[in-house]
C-alpha positions in Angstrom: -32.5 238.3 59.6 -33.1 235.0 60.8 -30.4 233.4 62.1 -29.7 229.4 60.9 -29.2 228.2 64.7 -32.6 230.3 65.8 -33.9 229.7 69.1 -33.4 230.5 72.8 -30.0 231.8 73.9 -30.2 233.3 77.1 -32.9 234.1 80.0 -33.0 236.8 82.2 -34.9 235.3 85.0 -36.0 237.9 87.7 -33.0 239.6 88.0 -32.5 242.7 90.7 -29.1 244.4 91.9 -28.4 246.0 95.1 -25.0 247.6 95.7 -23.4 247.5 98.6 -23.9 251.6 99.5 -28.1 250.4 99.2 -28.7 251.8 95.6 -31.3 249.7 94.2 -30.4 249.6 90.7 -31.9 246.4 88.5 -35.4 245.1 90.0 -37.8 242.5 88.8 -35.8 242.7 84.9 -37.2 239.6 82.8 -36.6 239.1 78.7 -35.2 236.3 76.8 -32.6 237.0 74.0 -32.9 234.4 70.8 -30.0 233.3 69.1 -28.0 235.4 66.6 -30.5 238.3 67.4 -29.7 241.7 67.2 -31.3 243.9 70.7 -30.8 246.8 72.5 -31.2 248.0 76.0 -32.3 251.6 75.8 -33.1 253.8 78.9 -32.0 257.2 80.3 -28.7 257.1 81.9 -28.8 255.5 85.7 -31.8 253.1 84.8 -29.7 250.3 85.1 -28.5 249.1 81.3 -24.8 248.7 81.8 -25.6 246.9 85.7 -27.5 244.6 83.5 -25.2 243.7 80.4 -22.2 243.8 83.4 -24.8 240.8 84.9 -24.6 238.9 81.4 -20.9 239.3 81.0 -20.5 237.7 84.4 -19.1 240.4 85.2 -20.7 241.2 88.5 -23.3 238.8 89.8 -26.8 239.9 90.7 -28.6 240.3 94.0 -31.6 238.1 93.0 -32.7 236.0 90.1 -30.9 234.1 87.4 -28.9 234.3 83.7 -30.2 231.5 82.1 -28.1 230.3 79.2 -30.0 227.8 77.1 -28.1 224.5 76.7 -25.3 224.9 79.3 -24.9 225.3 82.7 -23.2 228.3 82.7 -22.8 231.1 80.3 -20.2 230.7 76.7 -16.4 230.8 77.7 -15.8 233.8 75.0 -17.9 236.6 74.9 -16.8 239.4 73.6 -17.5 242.9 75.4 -17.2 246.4 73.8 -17.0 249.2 76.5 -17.8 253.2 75.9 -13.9 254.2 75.9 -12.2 252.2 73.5 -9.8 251.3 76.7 -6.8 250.7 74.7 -3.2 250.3 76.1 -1.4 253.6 75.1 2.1 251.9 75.3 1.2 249.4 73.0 0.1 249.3 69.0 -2.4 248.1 67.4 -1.3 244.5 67.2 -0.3 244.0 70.5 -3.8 246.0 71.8 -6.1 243.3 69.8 -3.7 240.4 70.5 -4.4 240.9 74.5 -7.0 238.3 74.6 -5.4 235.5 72.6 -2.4 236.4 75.3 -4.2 235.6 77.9 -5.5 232.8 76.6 -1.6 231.9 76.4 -1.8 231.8 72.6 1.8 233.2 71.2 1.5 236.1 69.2 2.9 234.2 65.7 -0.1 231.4 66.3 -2.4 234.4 67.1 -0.7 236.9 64.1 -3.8 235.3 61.3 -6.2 236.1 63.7 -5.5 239.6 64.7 -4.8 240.4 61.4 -8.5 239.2 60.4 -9.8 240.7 63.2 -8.3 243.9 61.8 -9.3 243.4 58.3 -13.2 243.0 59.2 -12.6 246.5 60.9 -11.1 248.0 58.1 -7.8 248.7 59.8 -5.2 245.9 58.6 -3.1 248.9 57.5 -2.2 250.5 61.2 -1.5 247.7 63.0 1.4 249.1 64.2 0.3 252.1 65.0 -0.1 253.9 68.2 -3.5 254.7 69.7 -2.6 258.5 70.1 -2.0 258.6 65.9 -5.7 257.4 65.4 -8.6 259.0 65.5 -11.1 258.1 68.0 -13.5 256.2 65.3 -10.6 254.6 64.8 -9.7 253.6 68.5 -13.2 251.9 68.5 -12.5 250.0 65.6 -9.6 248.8 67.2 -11.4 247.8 70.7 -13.9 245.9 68.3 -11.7 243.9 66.8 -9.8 242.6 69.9 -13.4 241.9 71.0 -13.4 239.9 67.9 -9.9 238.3 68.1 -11.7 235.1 69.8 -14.3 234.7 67.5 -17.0 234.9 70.4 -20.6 233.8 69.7 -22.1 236.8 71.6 -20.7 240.5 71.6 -21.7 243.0 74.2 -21.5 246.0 73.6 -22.0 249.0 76.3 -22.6 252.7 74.5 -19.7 252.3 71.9 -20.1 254.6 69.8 -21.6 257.4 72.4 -18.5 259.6 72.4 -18.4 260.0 68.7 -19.3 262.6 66.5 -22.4 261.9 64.4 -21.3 261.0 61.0 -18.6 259.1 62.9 -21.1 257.5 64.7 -23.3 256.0 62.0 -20.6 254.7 59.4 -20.0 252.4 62.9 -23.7 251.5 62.9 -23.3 250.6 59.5 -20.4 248.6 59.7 -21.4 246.9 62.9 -24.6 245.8 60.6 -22.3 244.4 58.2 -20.4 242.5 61.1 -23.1 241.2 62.7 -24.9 240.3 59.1 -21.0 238.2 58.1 -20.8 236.9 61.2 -24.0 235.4 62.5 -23.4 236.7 66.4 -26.1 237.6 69.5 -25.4 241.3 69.8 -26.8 243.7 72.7 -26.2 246.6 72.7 -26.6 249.2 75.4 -27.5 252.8 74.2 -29.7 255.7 75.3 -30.1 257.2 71.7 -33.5 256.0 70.0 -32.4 256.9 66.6 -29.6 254.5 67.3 -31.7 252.0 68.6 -34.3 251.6 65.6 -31.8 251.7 63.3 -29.2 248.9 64.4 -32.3 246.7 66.4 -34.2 243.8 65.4 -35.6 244.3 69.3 -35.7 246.7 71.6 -36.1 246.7 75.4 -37.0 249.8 76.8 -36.0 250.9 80.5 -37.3 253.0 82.8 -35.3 255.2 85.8 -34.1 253.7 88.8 -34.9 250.6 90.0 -34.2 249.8 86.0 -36.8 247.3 85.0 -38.3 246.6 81.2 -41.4 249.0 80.4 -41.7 247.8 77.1 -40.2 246.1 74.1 -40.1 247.0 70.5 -39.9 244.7 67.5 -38.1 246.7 64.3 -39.8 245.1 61.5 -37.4 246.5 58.4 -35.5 244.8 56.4 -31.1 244.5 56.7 -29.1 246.0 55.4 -30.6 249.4 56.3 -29.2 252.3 55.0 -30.1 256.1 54.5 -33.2 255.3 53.2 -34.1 254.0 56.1 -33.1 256.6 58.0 -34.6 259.3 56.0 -38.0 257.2 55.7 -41.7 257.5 57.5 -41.7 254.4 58.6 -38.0 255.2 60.8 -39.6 258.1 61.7 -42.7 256.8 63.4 -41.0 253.8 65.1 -38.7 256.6 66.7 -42.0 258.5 67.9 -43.2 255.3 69.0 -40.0 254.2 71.0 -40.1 257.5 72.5 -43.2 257.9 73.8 -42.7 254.8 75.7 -39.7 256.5 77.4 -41.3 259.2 78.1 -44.7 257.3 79.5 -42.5 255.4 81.8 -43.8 252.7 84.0 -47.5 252.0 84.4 
């Protein structure tokens, strides 16, 4: 799906991480994300994947090498991030959880009310926001931790193993709504996973990491059509692009 603003969005120029124990655990990582592209980071766990999204967030900042935003001098001032626990505020309900960043922003909660109800409606959960995080279910505790990454209407959403901790069926009605998000809403999405099913099915690219020092062995272009469905999944061609994704993890470097 071909974004309308195609082209360059970020660069990761060269990039390497070395914590302060001496672990060695992003060297030499180079790749270029376009514009309103959807691409994962898939690896074994350890190679590296969340260091490096953590390194786009501006999060942490690397050892060597660059994040190149194209345009500006320094990266978007909302980008939403996703992490593998939904990381909700137990005290608090739904409203107030996805309100947070508007808060902080210093955005009162009846300018910010539209919005988080919006948020909640693309995420299905308009109904329960004032519920507690202990009444829903964990699919649903996700939902709610996208949609306060959504509250801000960020241009890029990073997202680090979201759905991991899920149960199966669980896990790919989210795939299939995050298609549907991503399709409505024109964002860059990557998204860090170390399931290859997962991977074909939600990609347009994929960038495939090897063990400690992480680096890129090999990228992947999923040439099939949006929105994918069970068909998809249950076709040859899935199948084979799987086979082919794995083989290159299990190859590992050259």
């Amino acid at each position: 799906m071909p974004a309308p603003n195609a082209g360059l969005l970020l660069d990761i120029d060269d990039v390497a991480k070395t914590y302060g124990s001496g672990t060695l655990a992003l060297s030499g990582v180079k790749a270029h994300i376009e514009r309103g592209s959807f691409v994962s980071l898939l690896g074994p766990s350890g190679c590296g994947k969340s260091t490096l999204l953590r390194i786009i967030a501006g999060l942490i900042t690397p050892t060597h090498g660059a994040i190149n935003w194209a345009g500006a001098d320094q990266r978007p001032g909302d980008i939403g991030f996703v992490f593998q626990d939904a990381t909700l505020m137990p005290w608090a309900r739904v409203l107030e959880n996805v309100y947070l960043p508007l808060k902080l922003k210093g955005v009162s909660l009846q300018e910010a009310r539209p919005l988080v109800f919006d948020a909640l409606e693309r995420v299905g959960l308009a109904d329960f926001a004032q519920a507690f995080p202990r009444e829903l279910s964990g699919g649903m505790r996700m939902r709610v931790s996208i949609a306060r990454a959504l509250v801000t209407e960020p241009p890029v959403l990073l997202m680090d193993e979201p759905f991991a901790a899920l149960d199966e069926f669980t896990r790919e009605k989210l795939d299939d709504d995050l298609l549907a998000l991503w399709q409505d809403q024109k964002w860059t999405v990557i998204f860090v996973t170390h399931s290859v099913y997962e991977s074909v099915y939600l990609s347009e690219r994929i960038l495939v990491m090897g063990a400690r020092p992480g680096r890129i062995l090999s990228e992947f272009t999923i040439d099939a059509p949006y929105p994918r469905g069970i068909a998809f999944r249950q076709s040859t061609d899935y199948l084979v692009q799987c086979a082919a994704v794995t083989a290159s993890l299990r190859k590992g470097p050259a």
